[in-house]
mmCIF file of the N, C-alpha and C atoms, coordinates in Angstrom:
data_MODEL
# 
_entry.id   MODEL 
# 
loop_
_atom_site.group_PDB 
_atom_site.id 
_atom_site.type_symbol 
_atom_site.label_atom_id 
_atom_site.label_alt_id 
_atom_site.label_comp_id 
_atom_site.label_asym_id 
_atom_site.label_entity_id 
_atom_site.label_seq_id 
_atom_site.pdbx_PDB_ins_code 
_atom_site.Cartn_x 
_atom_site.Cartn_y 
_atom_site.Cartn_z 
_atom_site.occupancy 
_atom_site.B_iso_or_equiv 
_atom_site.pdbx_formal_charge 
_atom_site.auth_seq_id 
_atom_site.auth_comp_id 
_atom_site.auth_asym_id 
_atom_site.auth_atom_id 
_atom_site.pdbx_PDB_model_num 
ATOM 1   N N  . UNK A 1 1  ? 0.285   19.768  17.435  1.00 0.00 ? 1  UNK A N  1 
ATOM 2   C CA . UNK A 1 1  ? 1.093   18.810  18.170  1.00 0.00 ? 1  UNK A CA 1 
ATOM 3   C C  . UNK A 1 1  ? 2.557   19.222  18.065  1.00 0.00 ? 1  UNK A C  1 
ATOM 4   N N  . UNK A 1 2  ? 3.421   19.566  19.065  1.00 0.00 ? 2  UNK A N  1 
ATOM 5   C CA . UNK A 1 2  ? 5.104   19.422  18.998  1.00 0.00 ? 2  UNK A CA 1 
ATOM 6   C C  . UNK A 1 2  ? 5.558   18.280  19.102  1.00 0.00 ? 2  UNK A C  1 
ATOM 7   N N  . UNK A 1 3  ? 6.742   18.764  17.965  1.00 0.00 ? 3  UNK A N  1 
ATOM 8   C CA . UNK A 1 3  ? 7.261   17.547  17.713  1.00 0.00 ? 3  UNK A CA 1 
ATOM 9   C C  . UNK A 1 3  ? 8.442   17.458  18.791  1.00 0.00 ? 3  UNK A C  1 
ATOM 10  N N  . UNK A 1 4  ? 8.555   16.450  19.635  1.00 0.00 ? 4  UNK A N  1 
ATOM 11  C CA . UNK A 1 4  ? 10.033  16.592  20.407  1.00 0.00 ? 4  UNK A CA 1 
ATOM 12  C C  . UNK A 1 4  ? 10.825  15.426  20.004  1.00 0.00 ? 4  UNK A C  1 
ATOM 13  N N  . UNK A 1 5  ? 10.895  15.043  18.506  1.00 0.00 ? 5  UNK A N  1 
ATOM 14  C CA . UNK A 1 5  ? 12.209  14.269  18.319  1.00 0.00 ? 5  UNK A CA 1 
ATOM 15  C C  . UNK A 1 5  ? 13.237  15.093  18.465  1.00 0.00 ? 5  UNK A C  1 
ATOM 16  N N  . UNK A 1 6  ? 14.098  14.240  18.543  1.00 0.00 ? 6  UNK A N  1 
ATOM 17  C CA . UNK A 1 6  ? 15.467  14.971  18.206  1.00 0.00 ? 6  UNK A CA 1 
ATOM 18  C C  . UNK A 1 6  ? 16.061  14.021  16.928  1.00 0.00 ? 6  UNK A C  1 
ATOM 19  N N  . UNK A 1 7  ? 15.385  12.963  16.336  1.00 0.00 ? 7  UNK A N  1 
ATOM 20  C CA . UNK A 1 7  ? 15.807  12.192  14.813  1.00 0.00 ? 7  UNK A CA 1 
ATOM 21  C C  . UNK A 1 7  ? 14.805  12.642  13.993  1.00 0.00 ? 7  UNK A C  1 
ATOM 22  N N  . UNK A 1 8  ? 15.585  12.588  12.749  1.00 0.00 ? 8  UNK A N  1 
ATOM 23  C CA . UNK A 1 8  ? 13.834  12.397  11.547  1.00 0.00 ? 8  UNK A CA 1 
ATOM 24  C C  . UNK A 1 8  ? 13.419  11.225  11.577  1.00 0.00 ? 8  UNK A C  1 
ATOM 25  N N  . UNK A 1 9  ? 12.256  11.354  11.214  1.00 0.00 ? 9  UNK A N  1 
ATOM 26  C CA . UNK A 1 9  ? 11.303  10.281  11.135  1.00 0.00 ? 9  UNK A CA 1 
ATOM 27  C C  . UNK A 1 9  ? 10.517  10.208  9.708   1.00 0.00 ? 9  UNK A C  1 
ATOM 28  N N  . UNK A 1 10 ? 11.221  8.893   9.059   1.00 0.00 ? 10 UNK A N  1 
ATOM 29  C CA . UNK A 1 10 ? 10.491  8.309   8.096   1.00 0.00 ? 10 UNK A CA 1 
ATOM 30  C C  . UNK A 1 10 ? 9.454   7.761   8.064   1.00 0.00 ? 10 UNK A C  1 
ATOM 31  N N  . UNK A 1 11 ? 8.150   8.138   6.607   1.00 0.00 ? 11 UNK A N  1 
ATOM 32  C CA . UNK A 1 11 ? 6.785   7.173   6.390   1.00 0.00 ? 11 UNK A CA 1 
ATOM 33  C C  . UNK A 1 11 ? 7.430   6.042   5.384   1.00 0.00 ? 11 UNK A C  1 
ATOM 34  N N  . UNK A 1 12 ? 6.663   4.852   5.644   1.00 0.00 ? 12 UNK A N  1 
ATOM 35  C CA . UNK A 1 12 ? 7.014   3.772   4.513   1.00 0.00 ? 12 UNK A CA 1 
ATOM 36  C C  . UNK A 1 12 ? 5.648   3.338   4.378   1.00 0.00 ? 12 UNK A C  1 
ATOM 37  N N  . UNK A 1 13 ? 4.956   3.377   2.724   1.00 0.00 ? 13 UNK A N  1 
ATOM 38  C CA . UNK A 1 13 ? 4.205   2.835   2.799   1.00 0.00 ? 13 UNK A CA 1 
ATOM 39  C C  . UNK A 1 13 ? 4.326   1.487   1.654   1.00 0.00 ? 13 UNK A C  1 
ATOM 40  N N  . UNK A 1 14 ? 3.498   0.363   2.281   1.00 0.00 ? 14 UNK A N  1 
ATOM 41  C CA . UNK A 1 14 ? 3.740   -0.875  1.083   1.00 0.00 ? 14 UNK A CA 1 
ATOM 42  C C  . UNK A 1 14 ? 2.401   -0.640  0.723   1.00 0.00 ? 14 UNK A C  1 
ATOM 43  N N  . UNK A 1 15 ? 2.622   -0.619  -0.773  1.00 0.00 ? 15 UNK A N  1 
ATOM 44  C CA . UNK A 1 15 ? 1.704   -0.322  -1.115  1.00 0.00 ? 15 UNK A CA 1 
ATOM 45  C C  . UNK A 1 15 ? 1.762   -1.497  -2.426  1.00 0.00 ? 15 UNK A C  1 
ATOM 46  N N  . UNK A 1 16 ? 0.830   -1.479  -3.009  1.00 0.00 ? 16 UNK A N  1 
ATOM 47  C CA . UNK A 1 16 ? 0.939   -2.193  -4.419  1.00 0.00 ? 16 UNK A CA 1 
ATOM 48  C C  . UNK A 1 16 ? -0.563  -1.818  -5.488  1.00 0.00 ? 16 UNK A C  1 
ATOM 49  N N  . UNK A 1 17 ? -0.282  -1.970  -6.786  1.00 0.00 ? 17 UNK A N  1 
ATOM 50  C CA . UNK A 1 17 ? -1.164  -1.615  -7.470  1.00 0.00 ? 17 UNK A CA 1 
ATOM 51  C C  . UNK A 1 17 ? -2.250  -3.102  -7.683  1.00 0.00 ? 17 UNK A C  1 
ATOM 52  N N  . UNK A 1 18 ? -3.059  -3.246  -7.095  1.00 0.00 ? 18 UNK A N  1 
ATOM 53  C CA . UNK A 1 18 ? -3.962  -4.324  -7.412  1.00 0.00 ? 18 UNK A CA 1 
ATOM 54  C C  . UNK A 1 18 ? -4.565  -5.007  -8.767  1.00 0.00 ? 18 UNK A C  1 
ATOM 55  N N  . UNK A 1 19 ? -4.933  -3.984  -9.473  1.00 0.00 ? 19 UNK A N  1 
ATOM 56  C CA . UNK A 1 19 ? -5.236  -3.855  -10.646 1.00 0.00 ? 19 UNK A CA 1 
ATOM 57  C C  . UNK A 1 19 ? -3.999  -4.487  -11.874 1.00 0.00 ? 19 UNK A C  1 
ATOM 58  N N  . UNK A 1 20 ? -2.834  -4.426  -11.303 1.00 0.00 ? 20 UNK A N  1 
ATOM 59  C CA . UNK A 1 20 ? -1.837  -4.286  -12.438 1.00 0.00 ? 20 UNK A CA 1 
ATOM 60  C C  . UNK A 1 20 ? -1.541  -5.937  -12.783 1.00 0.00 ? 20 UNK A C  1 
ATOM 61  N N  . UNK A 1 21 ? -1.426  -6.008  -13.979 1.00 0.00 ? 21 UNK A N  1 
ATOM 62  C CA . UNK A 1 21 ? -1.845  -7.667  -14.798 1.00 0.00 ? 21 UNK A CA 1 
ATOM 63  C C  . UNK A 1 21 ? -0.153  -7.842  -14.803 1.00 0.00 ? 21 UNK A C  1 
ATOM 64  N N  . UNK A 1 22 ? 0.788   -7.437  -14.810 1.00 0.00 ? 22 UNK A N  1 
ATOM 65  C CA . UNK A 1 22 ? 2.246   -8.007  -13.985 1.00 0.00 ? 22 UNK A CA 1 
ATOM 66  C C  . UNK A 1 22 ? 2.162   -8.249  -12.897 1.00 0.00 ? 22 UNK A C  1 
ATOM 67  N N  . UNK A 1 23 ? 1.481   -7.679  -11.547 1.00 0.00 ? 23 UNK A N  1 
ATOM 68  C CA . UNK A 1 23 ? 1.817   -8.099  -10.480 1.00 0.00 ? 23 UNK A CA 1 
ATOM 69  C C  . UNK A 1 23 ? 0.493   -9.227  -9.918  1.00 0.00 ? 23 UNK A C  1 
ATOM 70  N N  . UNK A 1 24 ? -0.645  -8.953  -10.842 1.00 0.00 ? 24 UNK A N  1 
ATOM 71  C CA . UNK A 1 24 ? -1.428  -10.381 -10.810 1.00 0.00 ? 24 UNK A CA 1 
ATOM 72  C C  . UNK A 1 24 ? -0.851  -11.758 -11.426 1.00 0.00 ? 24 UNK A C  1 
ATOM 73  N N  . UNK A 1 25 ? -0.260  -11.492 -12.273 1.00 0.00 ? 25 UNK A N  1 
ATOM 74  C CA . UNK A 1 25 ? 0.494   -12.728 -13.312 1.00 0.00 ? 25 UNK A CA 1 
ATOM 75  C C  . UNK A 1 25 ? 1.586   -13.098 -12.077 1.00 0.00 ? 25 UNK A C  1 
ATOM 76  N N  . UNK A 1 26 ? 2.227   -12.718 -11.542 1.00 0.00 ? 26 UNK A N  1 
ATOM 77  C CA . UNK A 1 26 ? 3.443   -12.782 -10.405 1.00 0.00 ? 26 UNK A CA 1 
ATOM 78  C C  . UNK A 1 26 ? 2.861   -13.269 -8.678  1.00 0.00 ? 26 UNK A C  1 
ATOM 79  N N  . UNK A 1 27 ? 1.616   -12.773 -8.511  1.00 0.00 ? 27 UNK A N  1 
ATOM 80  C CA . UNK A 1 27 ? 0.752   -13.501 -7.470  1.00 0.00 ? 27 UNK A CA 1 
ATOM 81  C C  . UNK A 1 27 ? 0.373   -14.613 -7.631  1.00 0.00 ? 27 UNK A C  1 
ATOM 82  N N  . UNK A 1 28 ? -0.428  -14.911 -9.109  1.00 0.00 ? 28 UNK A N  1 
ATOM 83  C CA . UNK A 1 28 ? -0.674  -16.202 -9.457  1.00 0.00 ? 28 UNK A CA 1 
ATOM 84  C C  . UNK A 1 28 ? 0.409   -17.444 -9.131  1.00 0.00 ? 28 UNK A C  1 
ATOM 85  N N  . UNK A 1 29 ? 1.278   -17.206 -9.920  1.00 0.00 ? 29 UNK A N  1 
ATOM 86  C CA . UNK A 1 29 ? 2.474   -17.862 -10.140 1.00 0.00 ? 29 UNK A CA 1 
ATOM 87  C C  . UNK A 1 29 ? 3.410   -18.001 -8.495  1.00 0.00 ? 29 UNK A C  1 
ATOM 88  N N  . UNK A 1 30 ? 3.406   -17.381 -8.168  1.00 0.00 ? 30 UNK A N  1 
ATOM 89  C CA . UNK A 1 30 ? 3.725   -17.434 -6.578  1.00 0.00 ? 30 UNK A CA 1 
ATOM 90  C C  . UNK A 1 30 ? 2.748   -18.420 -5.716  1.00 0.00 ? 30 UNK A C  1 
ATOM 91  N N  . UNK A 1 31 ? 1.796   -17.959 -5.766  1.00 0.00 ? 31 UNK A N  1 
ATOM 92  C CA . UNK A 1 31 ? 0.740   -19.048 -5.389  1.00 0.00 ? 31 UNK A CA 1 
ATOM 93  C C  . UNK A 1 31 ? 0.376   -20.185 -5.365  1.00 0.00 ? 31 UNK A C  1 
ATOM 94  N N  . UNK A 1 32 ? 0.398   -20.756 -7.362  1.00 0.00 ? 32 UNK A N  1 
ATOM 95  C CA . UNK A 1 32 ? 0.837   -21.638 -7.980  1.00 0.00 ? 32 UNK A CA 1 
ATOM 96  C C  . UNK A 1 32 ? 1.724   -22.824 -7.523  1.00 0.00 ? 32 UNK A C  1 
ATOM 97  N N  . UNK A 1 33 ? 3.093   -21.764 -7.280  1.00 0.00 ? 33 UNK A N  1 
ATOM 98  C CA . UNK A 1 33 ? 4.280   -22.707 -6.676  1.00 0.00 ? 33 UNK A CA 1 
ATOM 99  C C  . UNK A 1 33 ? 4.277   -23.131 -5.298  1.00 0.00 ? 33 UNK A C  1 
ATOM 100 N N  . UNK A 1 34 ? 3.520   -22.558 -4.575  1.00 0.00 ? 34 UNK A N  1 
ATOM 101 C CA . UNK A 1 34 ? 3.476   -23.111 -3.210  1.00 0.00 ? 34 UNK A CA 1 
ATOM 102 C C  . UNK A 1 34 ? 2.006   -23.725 -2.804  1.00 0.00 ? 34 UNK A C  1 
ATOM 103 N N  . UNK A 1 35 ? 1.588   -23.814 -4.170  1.00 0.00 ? 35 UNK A N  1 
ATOM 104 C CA . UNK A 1 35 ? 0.130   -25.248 -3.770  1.00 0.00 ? 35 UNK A CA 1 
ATOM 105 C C  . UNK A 1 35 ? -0.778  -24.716 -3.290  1.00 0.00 ? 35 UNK A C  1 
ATOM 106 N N  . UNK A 1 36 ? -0.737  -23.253 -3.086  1.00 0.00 ? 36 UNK A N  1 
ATOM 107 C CA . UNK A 1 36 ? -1.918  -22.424 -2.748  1.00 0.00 ? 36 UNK A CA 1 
ATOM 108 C C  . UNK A 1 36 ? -3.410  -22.309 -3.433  1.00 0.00 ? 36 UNK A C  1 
ATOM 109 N N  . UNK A 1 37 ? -4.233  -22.485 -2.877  1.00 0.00 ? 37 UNK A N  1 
ATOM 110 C CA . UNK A 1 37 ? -5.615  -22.328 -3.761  1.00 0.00 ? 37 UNK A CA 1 
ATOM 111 C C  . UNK A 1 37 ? -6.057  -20.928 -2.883  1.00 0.00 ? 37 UNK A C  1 
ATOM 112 N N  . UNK A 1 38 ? -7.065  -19.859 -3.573  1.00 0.00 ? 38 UNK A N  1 
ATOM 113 C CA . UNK A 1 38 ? -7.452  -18.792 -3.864  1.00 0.00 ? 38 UNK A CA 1 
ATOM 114 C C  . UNK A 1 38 ? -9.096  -18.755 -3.424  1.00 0.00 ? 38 UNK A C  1 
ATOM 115 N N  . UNK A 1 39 ? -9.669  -18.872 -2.679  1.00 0.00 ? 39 UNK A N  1 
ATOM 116 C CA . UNK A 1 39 ? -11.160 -18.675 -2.956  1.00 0.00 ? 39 UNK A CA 1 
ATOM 117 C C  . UNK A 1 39 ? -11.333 -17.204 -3.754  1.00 0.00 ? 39 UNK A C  1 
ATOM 118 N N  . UNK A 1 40 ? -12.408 -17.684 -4.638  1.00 0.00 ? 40 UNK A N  1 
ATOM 119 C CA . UNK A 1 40 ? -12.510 -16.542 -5.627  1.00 0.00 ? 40 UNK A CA 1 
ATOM 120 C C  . UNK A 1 40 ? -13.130 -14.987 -5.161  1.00 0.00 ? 40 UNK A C  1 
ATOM 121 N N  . UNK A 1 41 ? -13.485 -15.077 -4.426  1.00 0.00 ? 41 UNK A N  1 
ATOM 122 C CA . UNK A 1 41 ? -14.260 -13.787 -3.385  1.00 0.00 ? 41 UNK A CA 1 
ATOM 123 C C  . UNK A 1 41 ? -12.602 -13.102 -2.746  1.00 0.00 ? 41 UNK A C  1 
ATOM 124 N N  . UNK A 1 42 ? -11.484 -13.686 -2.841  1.00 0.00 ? 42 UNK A N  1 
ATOM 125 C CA . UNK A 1 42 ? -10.548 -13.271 -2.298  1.00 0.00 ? 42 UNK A CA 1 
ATOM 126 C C  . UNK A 1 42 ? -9.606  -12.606 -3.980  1.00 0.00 ? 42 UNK A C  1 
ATOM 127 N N  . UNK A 1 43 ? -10.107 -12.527 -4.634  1.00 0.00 ? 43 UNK A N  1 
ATOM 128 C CA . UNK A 1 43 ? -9.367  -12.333 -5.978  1.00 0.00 ? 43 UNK A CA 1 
ATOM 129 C C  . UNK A 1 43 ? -10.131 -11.503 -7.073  1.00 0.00 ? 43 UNK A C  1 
ATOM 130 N N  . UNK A 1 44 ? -11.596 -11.627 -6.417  1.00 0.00 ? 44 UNK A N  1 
ATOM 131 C CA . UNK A 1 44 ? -12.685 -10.649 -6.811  1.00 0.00 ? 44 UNK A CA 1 
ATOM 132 C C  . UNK A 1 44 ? -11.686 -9.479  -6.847  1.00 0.00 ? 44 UNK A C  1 
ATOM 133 N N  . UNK A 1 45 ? -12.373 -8.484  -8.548  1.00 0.00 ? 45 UNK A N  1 
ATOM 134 C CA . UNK A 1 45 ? -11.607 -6.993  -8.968  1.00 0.00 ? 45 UNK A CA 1 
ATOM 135 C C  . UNK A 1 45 ? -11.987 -6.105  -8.226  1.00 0.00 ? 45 UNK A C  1 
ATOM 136 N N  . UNK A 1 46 ? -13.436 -6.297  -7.857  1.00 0.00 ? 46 UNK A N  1 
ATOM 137 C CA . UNK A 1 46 ? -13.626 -5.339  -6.626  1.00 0.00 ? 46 UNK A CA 1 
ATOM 138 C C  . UNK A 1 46 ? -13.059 -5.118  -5.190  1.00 0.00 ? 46 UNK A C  1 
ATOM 139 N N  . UNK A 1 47 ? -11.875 -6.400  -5.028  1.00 0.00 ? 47 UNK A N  1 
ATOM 140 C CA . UNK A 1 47 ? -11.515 -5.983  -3.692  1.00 0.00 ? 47 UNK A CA 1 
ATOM 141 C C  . UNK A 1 47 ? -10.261 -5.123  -4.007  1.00 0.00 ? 47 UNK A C  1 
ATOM 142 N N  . UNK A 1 48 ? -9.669  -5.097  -5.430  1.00 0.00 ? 48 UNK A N  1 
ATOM 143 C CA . UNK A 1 48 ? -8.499  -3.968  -5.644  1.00 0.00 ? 48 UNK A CA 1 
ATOM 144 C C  . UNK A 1 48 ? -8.681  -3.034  -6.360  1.00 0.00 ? 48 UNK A C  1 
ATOM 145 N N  . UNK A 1 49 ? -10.279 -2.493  -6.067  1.00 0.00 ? 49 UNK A N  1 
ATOM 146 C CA . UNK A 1 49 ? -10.547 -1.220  -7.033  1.00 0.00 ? 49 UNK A CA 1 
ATOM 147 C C  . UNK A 1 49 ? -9.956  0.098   -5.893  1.00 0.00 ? 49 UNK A C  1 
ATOM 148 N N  . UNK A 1 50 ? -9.633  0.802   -6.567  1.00 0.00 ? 50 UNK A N  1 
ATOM 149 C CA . UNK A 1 50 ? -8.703  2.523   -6.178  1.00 0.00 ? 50 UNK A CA 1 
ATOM 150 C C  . UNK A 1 50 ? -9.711  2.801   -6.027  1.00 0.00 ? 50 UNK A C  1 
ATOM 151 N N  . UNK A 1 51 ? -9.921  3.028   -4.532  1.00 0.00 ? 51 UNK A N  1 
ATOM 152 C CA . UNK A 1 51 ? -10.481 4.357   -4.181  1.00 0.00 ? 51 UNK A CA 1 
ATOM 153 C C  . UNK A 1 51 ? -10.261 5.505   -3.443  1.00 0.00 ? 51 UNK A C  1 
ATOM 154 N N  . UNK A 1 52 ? -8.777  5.752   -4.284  1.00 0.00 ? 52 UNK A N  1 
ATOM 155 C CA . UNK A 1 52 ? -7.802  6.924   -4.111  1.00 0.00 ? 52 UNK A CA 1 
ATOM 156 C C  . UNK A 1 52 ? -7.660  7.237   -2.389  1.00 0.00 ? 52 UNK A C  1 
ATOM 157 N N  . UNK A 1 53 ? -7.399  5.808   -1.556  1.00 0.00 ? 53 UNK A N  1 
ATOM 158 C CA . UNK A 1 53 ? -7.346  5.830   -0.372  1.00 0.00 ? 53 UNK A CA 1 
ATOM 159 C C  . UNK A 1 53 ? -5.503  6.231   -0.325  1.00 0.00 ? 53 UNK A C  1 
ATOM 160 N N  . UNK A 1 54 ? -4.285  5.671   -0.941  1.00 0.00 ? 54 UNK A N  1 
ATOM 161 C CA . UNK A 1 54 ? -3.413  6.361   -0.827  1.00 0.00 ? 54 UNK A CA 1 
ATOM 162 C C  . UNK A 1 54 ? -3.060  8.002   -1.283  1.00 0.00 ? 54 UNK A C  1 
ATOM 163 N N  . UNK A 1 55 ? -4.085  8.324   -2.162  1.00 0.00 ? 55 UNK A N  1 
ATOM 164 C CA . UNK A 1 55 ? -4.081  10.304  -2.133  1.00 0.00 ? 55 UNK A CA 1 
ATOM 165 C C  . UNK A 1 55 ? -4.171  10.493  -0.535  1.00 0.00 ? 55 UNK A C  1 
ATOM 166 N N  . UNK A 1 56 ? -5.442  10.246  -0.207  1.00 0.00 ? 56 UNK A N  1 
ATOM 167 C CA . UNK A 1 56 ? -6.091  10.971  1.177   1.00 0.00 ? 56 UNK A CA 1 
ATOM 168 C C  . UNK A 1 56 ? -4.976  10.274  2.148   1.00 0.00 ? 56 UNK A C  1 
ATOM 169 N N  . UNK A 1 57 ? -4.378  9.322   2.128   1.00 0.00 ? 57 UNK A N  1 
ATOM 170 C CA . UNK A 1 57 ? -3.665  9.210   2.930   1.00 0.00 ? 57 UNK A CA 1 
ATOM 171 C C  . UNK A 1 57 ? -2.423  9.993   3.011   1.00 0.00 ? 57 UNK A C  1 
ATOM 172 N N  . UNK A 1 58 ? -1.993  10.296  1.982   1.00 0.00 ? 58 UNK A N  1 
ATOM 173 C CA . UNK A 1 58 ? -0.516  11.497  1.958   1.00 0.00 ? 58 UNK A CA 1 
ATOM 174 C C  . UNK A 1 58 ? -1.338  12.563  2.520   1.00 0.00 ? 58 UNK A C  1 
ATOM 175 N N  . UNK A 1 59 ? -2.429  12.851  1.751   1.00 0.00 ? 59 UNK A N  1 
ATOM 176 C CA . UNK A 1 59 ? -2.946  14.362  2.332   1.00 0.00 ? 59 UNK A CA 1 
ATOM 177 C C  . UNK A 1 59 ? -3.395  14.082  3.789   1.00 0.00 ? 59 UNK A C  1 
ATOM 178 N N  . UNK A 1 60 ? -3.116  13.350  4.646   1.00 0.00 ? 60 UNK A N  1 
ATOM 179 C CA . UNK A 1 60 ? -3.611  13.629  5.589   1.00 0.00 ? 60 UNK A CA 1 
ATOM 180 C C  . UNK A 1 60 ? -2.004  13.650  6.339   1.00 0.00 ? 60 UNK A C  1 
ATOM 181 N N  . UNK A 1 61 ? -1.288  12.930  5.584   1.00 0.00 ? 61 UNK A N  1 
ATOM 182 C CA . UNK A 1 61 ? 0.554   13.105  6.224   1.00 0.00 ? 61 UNK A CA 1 
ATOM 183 C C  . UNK A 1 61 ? 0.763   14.480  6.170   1.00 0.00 ? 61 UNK A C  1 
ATOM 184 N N  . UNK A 1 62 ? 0.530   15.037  5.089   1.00 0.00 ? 62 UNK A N  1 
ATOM 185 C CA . UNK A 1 62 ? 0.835   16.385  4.517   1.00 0.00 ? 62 UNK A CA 1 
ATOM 186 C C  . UNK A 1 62 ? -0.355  17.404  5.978   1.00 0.00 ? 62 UNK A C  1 
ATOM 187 N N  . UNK A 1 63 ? -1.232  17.291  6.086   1.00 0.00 ? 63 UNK A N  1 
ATOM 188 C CA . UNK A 1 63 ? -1.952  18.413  7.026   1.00 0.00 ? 63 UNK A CA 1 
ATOM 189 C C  . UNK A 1 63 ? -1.656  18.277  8.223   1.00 0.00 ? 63 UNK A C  1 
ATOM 190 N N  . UNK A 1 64 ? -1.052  16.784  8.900   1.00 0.00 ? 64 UNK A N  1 
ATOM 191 C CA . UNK A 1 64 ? -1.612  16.443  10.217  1.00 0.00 ? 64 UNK A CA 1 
ATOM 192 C C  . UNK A 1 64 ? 0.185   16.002  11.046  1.00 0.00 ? 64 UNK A C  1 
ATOM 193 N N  . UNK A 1 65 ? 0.736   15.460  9.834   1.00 0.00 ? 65 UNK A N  1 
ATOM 194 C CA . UNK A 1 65 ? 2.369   14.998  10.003  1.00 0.00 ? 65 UNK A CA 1 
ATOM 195 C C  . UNK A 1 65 ? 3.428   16.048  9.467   1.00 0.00 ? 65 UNK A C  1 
ATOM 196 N N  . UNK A 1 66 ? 3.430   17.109  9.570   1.00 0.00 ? 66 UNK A N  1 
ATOM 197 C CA . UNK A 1 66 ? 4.252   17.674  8.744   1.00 0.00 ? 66 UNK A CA 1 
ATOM 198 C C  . UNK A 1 66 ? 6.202   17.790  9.328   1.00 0.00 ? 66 UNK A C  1 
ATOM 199 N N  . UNK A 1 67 ? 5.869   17.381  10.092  1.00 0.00 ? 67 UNK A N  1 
ATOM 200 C CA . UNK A 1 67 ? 7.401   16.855  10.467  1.00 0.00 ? 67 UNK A CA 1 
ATOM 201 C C  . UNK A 1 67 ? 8.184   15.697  10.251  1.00 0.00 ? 67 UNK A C  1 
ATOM 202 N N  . UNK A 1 68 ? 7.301   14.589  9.265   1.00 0.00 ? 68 UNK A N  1 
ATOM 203 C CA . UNK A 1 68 ? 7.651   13.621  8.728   1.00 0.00 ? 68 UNK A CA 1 
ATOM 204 C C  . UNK A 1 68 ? 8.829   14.041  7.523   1.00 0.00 ? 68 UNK A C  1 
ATOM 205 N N  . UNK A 1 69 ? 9.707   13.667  7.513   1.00 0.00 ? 69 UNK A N  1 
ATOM 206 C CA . UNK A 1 69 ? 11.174  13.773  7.235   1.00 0.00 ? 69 UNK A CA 1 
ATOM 207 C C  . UNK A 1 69 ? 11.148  13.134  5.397   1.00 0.00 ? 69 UNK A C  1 
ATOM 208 N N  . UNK A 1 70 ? 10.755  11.874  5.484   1.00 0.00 ? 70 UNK A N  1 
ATOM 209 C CA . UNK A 1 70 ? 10.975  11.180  3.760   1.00 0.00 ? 70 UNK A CA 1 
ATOM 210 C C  . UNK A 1 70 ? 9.423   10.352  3.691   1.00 0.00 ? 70 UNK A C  1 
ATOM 211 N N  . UNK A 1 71 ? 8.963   10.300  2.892   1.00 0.00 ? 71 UNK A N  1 
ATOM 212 C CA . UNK A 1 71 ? 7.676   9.274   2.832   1.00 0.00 ? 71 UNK A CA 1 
ATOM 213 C C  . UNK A 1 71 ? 8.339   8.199   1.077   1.00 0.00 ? 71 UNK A C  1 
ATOM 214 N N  . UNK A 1 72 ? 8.510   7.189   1.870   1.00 0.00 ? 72 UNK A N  1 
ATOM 215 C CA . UNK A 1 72 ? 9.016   5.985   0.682   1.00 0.00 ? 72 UNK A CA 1 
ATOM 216 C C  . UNK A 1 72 ? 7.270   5.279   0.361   1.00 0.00 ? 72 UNK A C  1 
ATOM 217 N N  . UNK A 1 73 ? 7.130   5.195   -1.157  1.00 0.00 ? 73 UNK A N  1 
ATOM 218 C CA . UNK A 1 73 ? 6.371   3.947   -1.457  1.00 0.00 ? 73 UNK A CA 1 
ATOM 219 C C  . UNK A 1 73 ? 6.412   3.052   -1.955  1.00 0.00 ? 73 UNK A C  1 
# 
């Protein structure tokens, strides 16, 4: 594919670690404060298990984007 920018072009990805017991303690508590309830199938560990979908996703920036300029995460 040619690239015909004439700017760079930045990746941004939001990403977050699911697993991590600071940013679960900080969801809770967010939640908490705005009266939110959780069905438990939505909080299940299996829906934030790694399955190294952000690797394959750079590697596919890296084979397929290579004119991508900065990749922020």
């Amino acid at each position: 594919m040619e690239n015909n920018f004439t700017f760079p072009i930045d990746l941004v990805y939001l990403w977050v670690d699911g697993s991590d017991p600071k940013w679960i303690a900080k969801k809770n508590v967010a939640l908490t404060a705005m009266g939110k309830s959780v069905h438990n199938s939505a909080i299940n560990s299996g829906r934030f298990q790694d399955n190294d979908e952000l690797k394959f996703s750079l590697r596919s920036v890296q084979k397929y984007l290579p004119w991508i300029n900065h990749i922020y995460i």
